[in-house]
KOLRO-193607 format. One line per field, with one value per atom (N, C-alpha, C): x, y, z. Coordinates in nm, 4 decimals. Layout:
BEGIN
px = (X ...)
py = (Y ...)
pz = (Z ...)
//
This chain:
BEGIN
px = (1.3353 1.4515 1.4114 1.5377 1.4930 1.5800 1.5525 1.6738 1.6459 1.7869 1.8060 1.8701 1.8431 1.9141 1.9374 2.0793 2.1085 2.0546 2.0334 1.9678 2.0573 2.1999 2.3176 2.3171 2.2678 2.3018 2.1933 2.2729 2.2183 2.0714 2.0094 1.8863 1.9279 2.0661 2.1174 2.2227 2.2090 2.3569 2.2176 2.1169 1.9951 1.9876 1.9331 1.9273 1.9905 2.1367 2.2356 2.2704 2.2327 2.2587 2.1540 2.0547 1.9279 1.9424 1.9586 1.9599 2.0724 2.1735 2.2861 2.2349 2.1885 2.1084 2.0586 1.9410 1.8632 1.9835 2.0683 2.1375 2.1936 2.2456 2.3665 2.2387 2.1548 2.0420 2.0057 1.9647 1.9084 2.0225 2.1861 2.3263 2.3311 2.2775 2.3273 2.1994 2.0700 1.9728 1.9958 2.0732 2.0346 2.1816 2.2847 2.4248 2.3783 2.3140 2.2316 2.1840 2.1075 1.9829 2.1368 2.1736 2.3026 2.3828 2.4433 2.5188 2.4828 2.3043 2.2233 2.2388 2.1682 2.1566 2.2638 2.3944 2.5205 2.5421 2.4884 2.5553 2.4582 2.3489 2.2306 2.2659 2.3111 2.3327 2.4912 2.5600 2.7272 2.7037 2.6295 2.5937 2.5339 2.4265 2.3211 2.4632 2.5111 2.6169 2.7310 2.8062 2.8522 3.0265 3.0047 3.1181 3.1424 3.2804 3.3106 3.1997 3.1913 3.1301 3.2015 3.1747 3.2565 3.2779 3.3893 3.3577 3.2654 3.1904 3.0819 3.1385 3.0866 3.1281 2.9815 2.9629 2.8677 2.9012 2.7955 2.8866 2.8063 2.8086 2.6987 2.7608 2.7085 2.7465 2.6185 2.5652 2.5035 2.4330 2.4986 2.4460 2.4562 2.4963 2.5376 2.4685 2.4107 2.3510 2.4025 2.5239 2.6028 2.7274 2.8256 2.9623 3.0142 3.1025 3.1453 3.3130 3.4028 3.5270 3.6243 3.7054 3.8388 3.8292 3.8742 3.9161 3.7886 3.6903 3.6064 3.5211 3.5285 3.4361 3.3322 3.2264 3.0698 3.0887 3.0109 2.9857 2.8535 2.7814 2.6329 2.5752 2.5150 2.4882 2.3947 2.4289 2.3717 2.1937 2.1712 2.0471 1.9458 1.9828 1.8775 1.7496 1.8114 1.7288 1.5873 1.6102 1.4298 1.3915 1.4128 1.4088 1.2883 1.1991 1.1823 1.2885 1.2283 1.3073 1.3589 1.2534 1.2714 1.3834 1.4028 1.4812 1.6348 1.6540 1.8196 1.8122 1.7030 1.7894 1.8148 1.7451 1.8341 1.9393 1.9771 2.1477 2.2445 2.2093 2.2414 2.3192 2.2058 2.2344 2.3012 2.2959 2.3302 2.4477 2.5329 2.6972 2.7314 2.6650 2.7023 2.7305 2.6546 2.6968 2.8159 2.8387 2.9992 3.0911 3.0794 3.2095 3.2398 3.1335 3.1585 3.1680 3.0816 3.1201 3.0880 3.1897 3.2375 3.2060 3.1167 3.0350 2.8711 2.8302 2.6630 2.6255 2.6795 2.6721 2.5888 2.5688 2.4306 2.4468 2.6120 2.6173 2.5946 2.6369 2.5775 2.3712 2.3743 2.1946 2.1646 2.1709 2.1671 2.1899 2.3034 2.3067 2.2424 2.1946 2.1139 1.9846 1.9216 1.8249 1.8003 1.9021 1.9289 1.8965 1.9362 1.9320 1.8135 1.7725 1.6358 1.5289 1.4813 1.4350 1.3062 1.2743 1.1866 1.2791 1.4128 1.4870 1.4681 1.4058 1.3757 1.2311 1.1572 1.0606 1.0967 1.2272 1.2989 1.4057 1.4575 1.5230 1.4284 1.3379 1.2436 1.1997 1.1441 1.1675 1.2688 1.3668 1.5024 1.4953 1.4730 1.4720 1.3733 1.2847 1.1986 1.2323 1.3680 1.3872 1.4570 1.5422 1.6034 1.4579 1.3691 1.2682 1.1810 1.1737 1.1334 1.2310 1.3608 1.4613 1.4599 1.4059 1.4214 1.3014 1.1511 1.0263 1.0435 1.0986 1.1239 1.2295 1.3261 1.4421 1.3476 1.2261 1.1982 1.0533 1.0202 0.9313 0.9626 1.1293 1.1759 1.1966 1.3088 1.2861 1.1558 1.0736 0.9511 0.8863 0.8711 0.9001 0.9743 1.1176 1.2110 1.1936 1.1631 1.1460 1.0186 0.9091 0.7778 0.8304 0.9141 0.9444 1.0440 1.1321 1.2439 1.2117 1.1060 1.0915 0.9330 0.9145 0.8231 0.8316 0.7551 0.8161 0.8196 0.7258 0.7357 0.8701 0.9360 1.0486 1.1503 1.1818 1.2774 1.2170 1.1304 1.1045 1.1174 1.1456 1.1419 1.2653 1.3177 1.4952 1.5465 1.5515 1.6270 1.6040 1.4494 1.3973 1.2496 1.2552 1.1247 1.1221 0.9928 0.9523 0.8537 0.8909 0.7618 0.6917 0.5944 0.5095 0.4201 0.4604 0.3840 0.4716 0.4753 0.5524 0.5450 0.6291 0.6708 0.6471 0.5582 0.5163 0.4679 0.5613 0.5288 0.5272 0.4183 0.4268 0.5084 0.6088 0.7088 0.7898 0.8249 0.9652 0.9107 1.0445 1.0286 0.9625 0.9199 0.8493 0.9632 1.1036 1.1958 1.2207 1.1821 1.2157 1.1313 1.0183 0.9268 1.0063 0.9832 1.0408 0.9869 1.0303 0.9560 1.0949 1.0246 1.1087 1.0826)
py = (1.5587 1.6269 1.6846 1.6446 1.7372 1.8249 1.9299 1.9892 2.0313 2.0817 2.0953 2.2058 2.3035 2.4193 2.4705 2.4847 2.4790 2.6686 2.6980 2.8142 2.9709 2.8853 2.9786 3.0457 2.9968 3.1016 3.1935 3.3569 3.4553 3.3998 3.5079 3.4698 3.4654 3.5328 3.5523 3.4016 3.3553 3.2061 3.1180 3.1576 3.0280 3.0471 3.1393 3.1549 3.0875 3.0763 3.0565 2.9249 2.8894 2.7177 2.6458 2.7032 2.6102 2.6363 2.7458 2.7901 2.6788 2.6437 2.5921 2.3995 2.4262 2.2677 2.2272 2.3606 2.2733 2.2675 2.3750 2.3365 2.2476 2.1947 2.0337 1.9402 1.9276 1.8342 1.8852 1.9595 1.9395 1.9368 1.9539 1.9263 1.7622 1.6931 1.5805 1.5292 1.5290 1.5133 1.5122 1.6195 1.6180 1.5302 1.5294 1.4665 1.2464 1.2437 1.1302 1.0649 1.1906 1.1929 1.1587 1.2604 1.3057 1.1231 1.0997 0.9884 0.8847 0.8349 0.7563 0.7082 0.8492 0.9283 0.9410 0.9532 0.8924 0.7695 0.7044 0.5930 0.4944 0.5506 0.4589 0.5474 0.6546 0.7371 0.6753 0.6811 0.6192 0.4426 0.3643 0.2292 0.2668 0.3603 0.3454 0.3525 0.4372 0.5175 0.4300 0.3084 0.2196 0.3253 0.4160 0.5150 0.4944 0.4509 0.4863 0.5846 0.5160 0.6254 0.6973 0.8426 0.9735 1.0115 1.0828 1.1801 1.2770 1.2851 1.3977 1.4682 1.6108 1.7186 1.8160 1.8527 1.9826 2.1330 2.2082 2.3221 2.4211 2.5579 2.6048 2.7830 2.7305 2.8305 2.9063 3.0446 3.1269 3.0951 3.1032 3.0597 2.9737 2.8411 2.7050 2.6053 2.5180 2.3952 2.2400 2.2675 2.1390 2.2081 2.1000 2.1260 1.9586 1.9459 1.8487 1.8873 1.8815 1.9103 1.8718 1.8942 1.8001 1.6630 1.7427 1.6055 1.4897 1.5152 1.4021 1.4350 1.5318 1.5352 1.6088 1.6003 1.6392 1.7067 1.8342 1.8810 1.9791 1.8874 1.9858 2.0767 2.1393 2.2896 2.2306 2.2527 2.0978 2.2213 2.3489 2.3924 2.3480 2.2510 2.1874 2.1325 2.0821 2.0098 2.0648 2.1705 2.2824 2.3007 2.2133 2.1662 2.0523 2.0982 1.9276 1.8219 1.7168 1.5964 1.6019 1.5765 1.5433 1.6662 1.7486 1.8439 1.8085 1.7916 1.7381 1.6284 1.4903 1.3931 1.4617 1.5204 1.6125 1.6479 1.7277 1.7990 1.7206 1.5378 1.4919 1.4244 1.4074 1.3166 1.3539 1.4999 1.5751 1.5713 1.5918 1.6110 1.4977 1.3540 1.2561 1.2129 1.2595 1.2672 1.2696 1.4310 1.4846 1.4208 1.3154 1.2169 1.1092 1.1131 1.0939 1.2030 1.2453 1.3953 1.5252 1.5809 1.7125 1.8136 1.8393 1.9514 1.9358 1.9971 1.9556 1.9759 1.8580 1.8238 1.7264 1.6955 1.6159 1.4652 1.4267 1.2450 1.3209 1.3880 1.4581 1.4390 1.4608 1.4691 1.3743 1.2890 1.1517 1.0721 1.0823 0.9939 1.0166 1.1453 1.2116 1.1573 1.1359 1.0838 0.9288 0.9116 0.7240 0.7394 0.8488 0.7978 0.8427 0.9641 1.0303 1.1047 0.9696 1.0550 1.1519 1.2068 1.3363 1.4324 1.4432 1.5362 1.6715 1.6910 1.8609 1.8998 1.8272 1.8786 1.8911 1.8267 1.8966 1.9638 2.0093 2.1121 2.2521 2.2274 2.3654 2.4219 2.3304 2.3426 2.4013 2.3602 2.4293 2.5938 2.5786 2.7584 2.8502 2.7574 2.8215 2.8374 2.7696 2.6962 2.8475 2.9332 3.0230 3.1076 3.1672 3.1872 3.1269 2.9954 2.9186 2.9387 2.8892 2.8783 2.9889 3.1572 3.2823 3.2858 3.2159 3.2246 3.1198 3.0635 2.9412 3.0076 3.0563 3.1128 3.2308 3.3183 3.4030 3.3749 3.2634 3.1588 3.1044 3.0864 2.9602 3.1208 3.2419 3.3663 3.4059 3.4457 3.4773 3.3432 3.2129 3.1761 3.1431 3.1706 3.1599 3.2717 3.4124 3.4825 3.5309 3.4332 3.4187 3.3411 3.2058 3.1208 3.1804 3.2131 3.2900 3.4037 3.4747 3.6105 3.5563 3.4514 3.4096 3.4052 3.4346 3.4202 3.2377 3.1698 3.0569 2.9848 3.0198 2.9851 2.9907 3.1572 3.1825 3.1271 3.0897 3.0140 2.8687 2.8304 2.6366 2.6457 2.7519 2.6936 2.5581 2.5150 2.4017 2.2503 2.2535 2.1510 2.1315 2.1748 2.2012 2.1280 2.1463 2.0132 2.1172 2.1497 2.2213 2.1199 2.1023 1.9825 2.0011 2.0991 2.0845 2.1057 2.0749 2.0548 2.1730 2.2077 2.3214 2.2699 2.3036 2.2158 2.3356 2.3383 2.3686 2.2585 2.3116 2.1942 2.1745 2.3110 2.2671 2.2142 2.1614 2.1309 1.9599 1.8710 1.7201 1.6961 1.5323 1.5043 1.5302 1.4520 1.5018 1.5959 1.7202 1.8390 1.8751 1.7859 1.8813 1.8775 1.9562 1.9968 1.9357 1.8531 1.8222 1.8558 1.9110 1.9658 1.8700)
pz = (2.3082 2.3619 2.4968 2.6113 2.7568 2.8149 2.8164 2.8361 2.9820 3.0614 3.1993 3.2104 3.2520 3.2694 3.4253 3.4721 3.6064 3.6218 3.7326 3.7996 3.7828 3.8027 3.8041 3.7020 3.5645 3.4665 3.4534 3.3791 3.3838 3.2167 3.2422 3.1575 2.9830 2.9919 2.8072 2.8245 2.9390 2.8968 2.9192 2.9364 2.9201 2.7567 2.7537 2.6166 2.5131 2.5443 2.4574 2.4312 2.5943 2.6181 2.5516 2.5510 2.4572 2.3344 2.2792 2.1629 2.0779 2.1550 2.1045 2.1449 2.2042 2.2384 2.0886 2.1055 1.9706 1.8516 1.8087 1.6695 1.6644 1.8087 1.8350 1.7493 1.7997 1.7545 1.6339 1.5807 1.4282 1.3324 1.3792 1.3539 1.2932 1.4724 1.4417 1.3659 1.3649 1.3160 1.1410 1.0956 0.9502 0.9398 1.0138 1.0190 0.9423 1.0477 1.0216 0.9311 0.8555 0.7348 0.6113 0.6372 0.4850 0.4968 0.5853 0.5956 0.5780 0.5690 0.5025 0.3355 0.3029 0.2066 0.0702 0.1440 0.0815 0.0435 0.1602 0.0845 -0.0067 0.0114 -0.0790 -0.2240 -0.2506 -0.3606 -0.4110 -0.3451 -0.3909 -0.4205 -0.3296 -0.3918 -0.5501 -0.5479 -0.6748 -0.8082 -0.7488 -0.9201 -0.8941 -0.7780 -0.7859 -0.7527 -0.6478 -0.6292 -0.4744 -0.4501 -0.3337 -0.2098 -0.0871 -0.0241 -0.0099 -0.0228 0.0443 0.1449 0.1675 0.3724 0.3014 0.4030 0.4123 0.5702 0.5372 0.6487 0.6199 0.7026 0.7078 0.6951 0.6408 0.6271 0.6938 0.7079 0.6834 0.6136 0.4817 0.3712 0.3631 0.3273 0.3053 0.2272 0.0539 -0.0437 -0.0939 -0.0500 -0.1134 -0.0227 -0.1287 -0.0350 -0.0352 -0.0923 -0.1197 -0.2048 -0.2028 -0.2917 -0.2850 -0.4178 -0.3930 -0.4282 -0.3383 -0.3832 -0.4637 -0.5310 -0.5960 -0.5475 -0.4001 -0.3161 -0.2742 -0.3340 -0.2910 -0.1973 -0.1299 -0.0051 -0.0545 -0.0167 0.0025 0.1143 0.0823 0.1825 0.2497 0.2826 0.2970 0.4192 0.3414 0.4610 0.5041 0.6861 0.7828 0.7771 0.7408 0.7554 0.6473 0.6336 0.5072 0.5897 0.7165 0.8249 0.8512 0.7915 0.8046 0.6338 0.5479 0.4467 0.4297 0.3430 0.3011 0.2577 0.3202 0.3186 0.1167 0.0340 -0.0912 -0.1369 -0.0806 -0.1574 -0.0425 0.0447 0.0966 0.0544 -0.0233 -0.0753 -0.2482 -0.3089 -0.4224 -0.4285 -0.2919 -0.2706 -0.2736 -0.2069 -0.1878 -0.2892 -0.3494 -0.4608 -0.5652 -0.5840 -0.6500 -0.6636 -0.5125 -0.4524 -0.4760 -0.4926 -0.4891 -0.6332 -0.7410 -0.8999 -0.9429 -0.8551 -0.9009 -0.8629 -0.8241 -0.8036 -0.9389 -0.9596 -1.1252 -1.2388 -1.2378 -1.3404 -1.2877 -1.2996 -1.2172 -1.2469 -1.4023 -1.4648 -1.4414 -1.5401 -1.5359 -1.6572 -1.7421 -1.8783 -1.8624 -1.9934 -2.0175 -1.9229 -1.9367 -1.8120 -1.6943 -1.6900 -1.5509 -1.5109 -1.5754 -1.5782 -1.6248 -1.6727 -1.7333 -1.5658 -1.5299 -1.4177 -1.2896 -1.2390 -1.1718 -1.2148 -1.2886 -1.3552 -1.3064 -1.3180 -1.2469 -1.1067 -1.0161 -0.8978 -0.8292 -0.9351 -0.8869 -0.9971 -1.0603 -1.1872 -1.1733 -1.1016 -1.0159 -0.9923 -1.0366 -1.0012 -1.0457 -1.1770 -1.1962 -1.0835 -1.0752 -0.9637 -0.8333 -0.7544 -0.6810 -0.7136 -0.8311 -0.8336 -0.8403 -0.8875 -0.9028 -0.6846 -0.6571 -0.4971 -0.4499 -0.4329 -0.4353 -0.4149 -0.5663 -0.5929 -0.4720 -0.3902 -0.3239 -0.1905 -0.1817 -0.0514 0.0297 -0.0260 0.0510 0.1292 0.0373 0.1444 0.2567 0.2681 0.3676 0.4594 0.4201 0.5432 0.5971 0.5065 0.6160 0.6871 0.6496 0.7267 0.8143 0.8000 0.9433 1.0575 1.0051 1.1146 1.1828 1.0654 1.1541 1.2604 1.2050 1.3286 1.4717 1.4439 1.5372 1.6611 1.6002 1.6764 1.7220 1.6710 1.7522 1.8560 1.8138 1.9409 2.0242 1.9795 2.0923 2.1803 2.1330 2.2198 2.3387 2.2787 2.3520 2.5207 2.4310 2.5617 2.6253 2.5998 2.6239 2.7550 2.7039 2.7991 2.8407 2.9222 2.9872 3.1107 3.2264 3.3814 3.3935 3.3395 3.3560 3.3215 3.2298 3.1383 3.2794 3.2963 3.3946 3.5412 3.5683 3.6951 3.7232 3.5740 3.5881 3.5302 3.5309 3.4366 3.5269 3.6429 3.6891 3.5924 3.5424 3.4638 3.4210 3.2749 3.2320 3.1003 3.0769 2.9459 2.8947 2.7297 2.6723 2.6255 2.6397 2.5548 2.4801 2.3740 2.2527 2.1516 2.0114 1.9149 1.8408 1.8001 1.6915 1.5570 1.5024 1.3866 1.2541 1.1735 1.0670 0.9120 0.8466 0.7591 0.6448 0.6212 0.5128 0.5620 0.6740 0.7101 0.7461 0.7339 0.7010 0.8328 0.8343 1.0188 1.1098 1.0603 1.1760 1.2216 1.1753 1.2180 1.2810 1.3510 1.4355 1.5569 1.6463 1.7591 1.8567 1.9437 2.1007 2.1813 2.2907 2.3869 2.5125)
//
């Protein structure tokens, strides 16, 4: 990713403009992953593909509605991979059965029979996603309030990767 930031803006609309850079991208990034993901899960159980939409719910990491739609909270993207194809697959069940009765788990089983060892992950996942958000802040604000930062705003390249190891390979960061 390269981002270009024109001179004119004040140092909080740099901020804002990158800040909103990276979520467009790890947006369309997990947008990608999910829309894969669907449809190798709706072939497996032999179900219509679904619309999928993104969400971003607090406490929910998927829903599947009445109406058919899936809908996943696009912050999974700082997720291990094995646990958003769970959600996935998961949302993708309930298009066949709409509880979580035993065909329910029975057919979940079909599409991912490792599924209780990523459901147990899961449960771990709300604290990662808050030690990662409070990673990505502390170095946003290292680069952020750097003279170098505010002196190359016209066009700069960080070149080293943001790399933590719970989060999938796509999610490492190159700037």
């Amino acid at each position: 990713m390269y981002l270009q930031v024109t001179q004119n803006l004040t140092k909080d609309e740099q901020q804002n403009a990158i800040e909103q850079a990276l979520i467009n991208w790890k947006r369309d990034r997990v947008w990608q992953d999910v829309q894969h993901l669907v449809k190798i899960y709706a072939r497996k159980l032999g179900v219509e593909i679904p619309a999928v939409k993104l969400s971003q719910e607090k406490r929910t990491w998927g829903t599947c509605g009445k109406d058919g739609v899936i809908r996943i909270n696009w912050q999974l993207v700082d997720a291990p991979l094995s646990v958003l194809e769970y959600v996935v697959a998961h949302e993708t069940v309930h298009l066949l059965h709409r509880n979580h009765g035993d065909h329910f788990w029975e057919a979940l089983s079909c599409v991912i029979p490792d599924w209780r060892t990523r459901f147990e992950r899961r449960k771990y996942l709300m604290p990662l996603l808050w030690k990662v958000k409070q990673l990505y802040k502390s170095f946003k604000r290292r680069i952020f309030n750097s003279k170098f930062f505010i002196e190359n705003c016209q066009a700069f390249q960080i070149s080293k990767y943001l790399m933590l190891s719970t989060v999938p390979s796509y999610a490492l960061l190159h700037f």
